[in-house]
N, C-alpha and C positions, 0 to 999 in steps of 0.2 A: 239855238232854238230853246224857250224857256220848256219847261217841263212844266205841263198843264197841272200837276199835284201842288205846285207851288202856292199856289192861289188858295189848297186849304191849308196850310201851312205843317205837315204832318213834321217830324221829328228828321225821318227817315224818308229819301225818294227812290224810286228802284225804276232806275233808266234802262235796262236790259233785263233778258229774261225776268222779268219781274216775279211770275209764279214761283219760281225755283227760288228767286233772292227772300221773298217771304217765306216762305217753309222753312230757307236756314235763318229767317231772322227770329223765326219762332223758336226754333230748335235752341237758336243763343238766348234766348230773351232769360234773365237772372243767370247766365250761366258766367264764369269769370274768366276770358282769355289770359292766356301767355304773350305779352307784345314784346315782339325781340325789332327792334331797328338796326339794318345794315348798313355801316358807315362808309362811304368809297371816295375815293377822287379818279377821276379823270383828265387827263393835260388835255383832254378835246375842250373843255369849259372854259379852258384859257384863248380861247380863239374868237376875236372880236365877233358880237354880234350872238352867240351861242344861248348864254345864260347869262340871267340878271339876280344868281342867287350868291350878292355880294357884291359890294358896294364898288369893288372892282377889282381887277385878277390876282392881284396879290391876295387881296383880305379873303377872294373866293375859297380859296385853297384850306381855307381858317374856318368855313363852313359847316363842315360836317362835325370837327370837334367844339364848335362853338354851340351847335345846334342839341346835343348830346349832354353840354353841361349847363344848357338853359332848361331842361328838360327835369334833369335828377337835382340842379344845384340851384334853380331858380338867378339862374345866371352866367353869363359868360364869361369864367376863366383866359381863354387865351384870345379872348377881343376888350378893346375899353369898351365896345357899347354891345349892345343887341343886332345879330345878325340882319340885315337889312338889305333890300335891292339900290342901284345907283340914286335912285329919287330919294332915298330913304325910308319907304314904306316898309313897316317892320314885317320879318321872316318870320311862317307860321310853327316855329316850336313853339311860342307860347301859346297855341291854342293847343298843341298835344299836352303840355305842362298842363294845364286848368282841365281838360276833358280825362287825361289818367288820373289828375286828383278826385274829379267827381265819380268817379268807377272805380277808386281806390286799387288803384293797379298800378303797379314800377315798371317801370322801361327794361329792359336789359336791352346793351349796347353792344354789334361785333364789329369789329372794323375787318375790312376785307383788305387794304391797302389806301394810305392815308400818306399825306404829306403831314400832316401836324395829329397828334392823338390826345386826347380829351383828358382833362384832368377828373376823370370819373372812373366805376367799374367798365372795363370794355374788353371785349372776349377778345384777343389778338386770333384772327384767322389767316390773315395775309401781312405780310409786309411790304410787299411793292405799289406801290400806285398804280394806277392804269397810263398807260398813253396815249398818245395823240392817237386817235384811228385811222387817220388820213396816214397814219404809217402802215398802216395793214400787218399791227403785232402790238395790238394794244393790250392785252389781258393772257402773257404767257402760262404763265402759272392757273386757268383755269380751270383747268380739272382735279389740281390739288383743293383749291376752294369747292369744287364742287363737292368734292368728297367729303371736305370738313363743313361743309352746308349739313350733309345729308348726318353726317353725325352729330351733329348738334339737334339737327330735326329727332333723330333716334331718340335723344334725351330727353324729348319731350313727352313720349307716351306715359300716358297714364297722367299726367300732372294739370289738364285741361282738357275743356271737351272741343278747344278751335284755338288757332296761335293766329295771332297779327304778324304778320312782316312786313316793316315798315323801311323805308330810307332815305337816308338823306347826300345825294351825289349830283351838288353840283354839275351841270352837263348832260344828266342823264336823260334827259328826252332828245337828245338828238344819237345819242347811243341804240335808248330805244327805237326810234327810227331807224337807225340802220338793222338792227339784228328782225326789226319788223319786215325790213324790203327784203333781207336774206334769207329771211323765212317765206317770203313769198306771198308776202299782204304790199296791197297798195295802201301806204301809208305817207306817201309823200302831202304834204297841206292838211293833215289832219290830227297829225299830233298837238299837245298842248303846250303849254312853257309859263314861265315866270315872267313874263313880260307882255304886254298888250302887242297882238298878231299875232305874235311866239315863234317870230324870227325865221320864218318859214324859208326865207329866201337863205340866208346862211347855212341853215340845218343843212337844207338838202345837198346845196353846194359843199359842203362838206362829207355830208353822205355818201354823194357821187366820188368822191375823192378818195373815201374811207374803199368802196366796194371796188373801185378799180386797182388800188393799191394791193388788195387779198384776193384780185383777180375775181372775184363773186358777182356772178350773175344773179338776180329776183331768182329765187326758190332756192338757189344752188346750197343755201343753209341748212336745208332740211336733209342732207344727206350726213350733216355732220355738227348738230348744231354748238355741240361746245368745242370744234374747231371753228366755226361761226364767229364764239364768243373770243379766245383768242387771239382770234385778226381782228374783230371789230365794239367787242362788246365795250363793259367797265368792269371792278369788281366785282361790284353787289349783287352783277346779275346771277353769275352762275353759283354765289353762296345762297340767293333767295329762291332761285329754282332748288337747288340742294337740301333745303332747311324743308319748304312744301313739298316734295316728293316724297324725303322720309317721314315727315307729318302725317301724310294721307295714308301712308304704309303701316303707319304706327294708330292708325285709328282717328286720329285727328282732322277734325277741319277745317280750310286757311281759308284768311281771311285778307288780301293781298292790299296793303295798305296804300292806293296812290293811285294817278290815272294814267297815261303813254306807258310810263315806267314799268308799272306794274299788269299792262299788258301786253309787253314785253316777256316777261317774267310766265306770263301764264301760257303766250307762244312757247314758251320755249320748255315750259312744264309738258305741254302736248305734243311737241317734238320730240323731247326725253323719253319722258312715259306714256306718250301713246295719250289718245282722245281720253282713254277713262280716267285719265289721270285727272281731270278737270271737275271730274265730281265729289263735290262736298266743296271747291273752291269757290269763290266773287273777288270781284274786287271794288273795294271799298275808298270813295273820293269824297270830295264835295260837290256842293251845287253849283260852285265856279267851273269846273273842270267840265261837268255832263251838260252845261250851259255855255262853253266856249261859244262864240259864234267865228272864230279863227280853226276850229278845230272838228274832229266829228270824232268825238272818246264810246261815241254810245254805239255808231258803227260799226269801229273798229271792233268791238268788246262782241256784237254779235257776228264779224268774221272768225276772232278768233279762236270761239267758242260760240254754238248759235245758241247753248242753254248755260252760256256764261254768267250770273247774275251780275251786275252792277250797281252801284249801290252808292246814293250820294247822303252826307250830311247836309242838311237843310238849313245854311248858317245865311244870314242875310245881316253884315255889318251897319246897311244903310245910318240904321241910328246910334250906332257907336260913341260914344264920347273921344274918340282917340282918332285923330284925322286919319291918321296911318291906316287905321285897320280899314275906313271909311274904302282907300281907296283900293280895297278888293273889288268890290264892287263896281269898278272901272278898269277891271279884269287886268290884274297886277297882284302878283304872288299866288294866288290861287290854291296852291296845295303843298304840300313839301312834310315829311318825320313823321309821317300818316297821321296827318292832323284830321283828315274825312273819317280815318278808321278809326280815330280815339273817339270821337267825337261818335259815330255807329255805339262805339263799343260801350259807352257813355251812358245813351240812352238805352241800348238792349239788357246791359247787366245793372244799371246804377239807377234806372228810370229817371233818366234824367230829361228836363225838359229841353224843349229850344229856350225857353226865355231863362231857363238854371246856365246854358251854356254860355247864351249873351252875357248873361250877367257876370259867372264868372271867368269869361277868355276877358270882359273889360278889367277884372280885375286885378287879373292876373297880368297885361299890360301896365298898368299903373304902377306897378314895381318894377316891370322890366324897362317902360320908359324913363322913369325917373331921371335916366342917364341918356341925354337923348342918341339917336342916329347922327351922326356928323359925317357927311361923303365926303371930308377933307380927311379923315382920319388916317393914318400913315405908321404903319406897324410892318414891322421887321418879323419875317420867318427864320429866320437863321437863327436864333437863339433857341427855337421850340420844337427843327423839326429832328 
């Protein structure tokens, strides 16, 4: 369903609690966030039908540190081209790239558990990868991340007046879908994805597989949600709930960069810490995401919080010079390294326009394409990870 604000073409859309998402848009407007991006893998992403963030399973894997040195290095170190889905429509870091240049704000990078790690700065939090969920002991070590989430959030006080958390994990909306049904939201055909539908049929099949293996009935999460996360989650999750708890603790307001993913993340904030834990949060996407017609993010966002604010970037590729990005717009890639929240964050601190953003995410493409997407490309992890 299009979002009626479209039509005057404002900067910013505010798809849920609106009232509330204004107040904190006002509260940021010139003010300069902290944007940390949590980097994960998932072996659930490797399971046909899942994710299309990556030209295919192997190179998936290659994603989050690819996405990490397109960002800081204006380029991809451990791929020969630009992250990209199987069609090759390019992967949205280069719209975080261009939108933190216009807000003159750097990334910080943590990986939570990775198969290959970034030839950039990146805070090591985790060393294991996540697993397949359908094992039901995908994210053992989650409480240790949680812990070093919430210390890392610590370190943020005083140093902004709101932190982005951002990520980039392969798989993770069907992740989020399951820690959604564990928590006891109907989330099944409603989440979003990297792919036109967004693989509704696979996720759940999956999901279902995921919940029966950790023995987890619908709500039975909410009694333990970072044992939840262990059986079923990915990394990122319980480092970004970790990082926003101690944020909100520390006086700071988050700004949760993503859409399934990240309200995921703000479940599981409210199971943690309790309903009040949710204030001074949103979460922050684009106008592909709160515009799915596969998906219902703006629903979701007022189950999971009814004065959740939501909050889309207002990017419309249509007239793009660069076929790829073109084909957002045919709801393909959609969101991904908090490309919606750079792009918020863009406009609130950097006053920046939509036609400043068009202009320069084209630009910023133009370098990154140079070297095209090729889906025959063929690259070996064994030497990297």
């Amino acid at each position: 369903m299009r979002c009626p604000e479209v039509q005057e073409k404002p900067e910013i859309l505010f798809a849920a609690a609106a009232e509330r998402g204004r107040m904190l848009a006002e509260r940021w407007r010139g003010e300069r966030p902290v944007f940390v991006c949590v980097l994960a893998h998932t072996d659930t992403c490797l399971v046909p039908g899942v994710s299309a963030a990556g030209i295919s399973e192997e190179l998936r894997q290659l994603t989050p540190a690819a996405d990490a040195e397109v960002v800081l290095l204006g380029g991809p170190k451990c791929l020969p081209a630009l992250p990209s889905n199987p069609l090759g429509v390019p992967g949205p870091s280069g719209i975080t790239r261009a939108a933190l240049g216009l807000a003159r704000l750097r990334a910080k990078f943590a990986g939570a558990g990775l198969r290959v790690w970034p030839e950039t700065p990146c805070l090591r939090l985790g060393d294991t990868a996540g697993g397949d969920i359908q094992l039901g002991r995908a994210v053992p070590d989650a409480r240790a991340l949680f812990d070093r989430g919430k210390a890392l959030g610590r370190s943020l006080r005083g140093r902004a007046p709101y932190v982005v958390i951002a990520e980039s994990v392969p798989g993770g909306t069907t992740t989020a879908l399951a820690i959604l049904l564990a928590l006891g939201f109907n989330a099944e055909g409603r989440v979003s994805g990297s792919q036109a539908g967004n693989g509704h049929a696979a996720k759940t099949a999956v999901v279902r597989r995921a919940l029966a293996s950790a023995q987890l009935l619908p709500g039975d999460g909410r009694r333990d949600p970072l044992g939840a996360l262990e059986q079923i989650g990915d990394p990122m999750q319980p480092v970004a709930v970790g990082i926003a708890l101690a944020a909100r603790e520390a006086g700071l307001d988050v700004l949760l960069a993503g859409g399934s993913q990240m309200l995921a993340v703000a479940a599981l904030l409210s199971a943690v810490g309790g309903a009040a834990a949710l204030d001074g949060v949103a979460v922050g996407t684009t106008r592909w995401i709160v515009e799915d017609r596969w998906a219902d993010i703006t629903g979701l966002a007022a189950e999971v919080g009814p004065e959740l604010p939501l909050l889309a970037a207002n990017l419309d590729f249509s007239t793009s010079r660069h076929a790829g990005l073109r084909e957002y717009e045919r709801d393909l890639v959609k969101e991904g390294v908090g490309a919606g929240a750079a792009c918020i964050a863009a406009c609130l601190c950097g006053g920046a326009t939509r036609q400043e953003l068009h202009a320069t995410i084209d630009a910023t493409y133009d370098g990154l394409l140079a070297a095209p997407c090729v889906p025959s490309i063929s690259y070996s992890l064994t030497a990297r990870t």
